[in-house]
Each structure stands twice: as C-alpha cells, then as structure tokens.
C-alpha positions in Angstrom: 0.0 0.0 0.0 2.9 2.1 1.0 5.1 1.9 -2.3 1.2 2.3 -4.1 1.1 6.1 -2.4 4.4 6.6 -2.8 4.0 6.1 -6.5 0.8 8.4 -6.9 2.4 10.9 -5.2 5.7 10.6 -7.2 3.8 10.8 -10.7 1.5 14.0 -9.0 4.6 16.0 -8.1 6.1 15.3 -11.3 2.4 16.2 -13.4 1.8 18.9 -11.7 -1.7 20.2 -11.1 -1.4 22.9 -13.3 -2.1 25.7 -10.8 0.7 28.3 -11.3 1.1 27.0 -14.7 -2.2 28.6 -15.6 -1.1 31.7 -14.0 2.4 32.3 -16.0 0.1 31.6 -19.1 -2.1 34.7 -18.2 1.2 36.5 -17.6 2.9 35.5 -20.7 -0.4 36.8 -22.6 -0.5 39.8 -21.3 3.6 40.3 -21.8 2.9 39.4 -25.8 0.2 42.1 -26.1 2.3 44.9 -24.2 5.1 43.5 -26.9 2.8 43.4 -29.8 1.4 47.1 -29.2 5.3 48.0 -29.4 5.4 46.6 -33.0 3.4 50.1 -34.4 5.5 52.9 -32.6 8.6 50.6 -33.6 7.7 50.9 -37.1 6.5 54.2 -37.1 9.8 55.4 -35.4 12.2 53.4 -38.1 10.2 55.0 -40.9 11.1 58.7 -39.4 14.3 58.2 -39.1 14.8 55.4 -43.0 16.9 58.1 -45.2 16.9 55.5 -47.9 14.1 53.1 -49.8 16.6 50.3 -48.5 16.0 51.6 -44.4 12.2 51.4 -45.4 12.3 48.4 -46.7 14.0 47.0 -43.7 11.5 48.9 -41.2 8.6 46.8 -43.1 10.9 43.7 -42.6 11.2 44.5 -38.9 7.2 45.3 -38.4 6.8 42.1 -40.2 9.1 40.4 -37.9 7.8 42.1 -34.8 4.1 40.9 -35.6 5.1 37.6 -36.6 6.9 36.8 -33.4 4.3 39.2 -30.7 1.0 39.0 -32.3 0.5 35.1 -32.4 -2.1 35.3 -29.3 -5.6 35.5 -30.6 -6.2 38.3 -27.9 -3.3 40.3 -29.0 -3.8 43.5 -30.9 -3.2 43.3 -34.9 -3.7 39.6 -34.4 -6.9 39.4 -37.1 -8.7 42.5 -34.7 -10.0 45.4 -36.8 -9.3 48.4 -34.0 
C-alpha cells in the first residue's frame, strides 16, 4: 500500500496540477500584447528616421518580424482584430 502512495504521489509531483502553470500563461499573454502594441510605434519610429528606400524596406521587414513573433495570441492587438 505504502510503495502504491508513494508512487501516486511521485507521478502527481512530477504532473503537476497545473495551478501556477495557468497563472504564468495569463502572464505570458499579457507580456505578448504589451510586446505586440510596441510593433506600431517601432515601425513608425524606423520610418522617421529610414533616409533610404533600403531603411524602409528594412522597417517593413522589422514590423513584419515584430508581428510575426508578438501577435500570435488570438487576444493580442493586430492579431486578425480590426481596432
């Protein structure tokens, strides 16, 4: 009986009950929106300050970038949203 506890416990300790997990998720959201929101004033900023079409083109790679790695929660802004 004693090793059949010891195992449950052993396998719950290593599972997890998901408890804080669910927490750094909601976290980890909210961090990608805050990021995401950056993306526009990023772009915007690198477009006032591209002297060439080559510095444009590389702001648009960068906003492209930015979205593509920030904007992948479906509650983040920019992420299929119209605002």
């Amino acid at each position: 009986m004693r090793s059949l506890m010891g195992a449950v416990l052993a396998v719950g300790l290593l599972v997890g009950c998901g408890g804080i997990e669910g927490e750094q998720d909601s976290k980890s959201d909210v961090e990608a929106m805050a990021l995401c929101s950056d993306c526009h004033w990023l772009y915007v900023r690198c477009m006032s300050r591209a002297a060439t079409p080559e510095a444009k083109q590389n702001c648009e790679f960068g906003r492209m970038d930015c979205e593509a790695t920030w904007c992948t929660s479906p509650a983040a802004p920019g992420s299929g949203e119209t605002q």
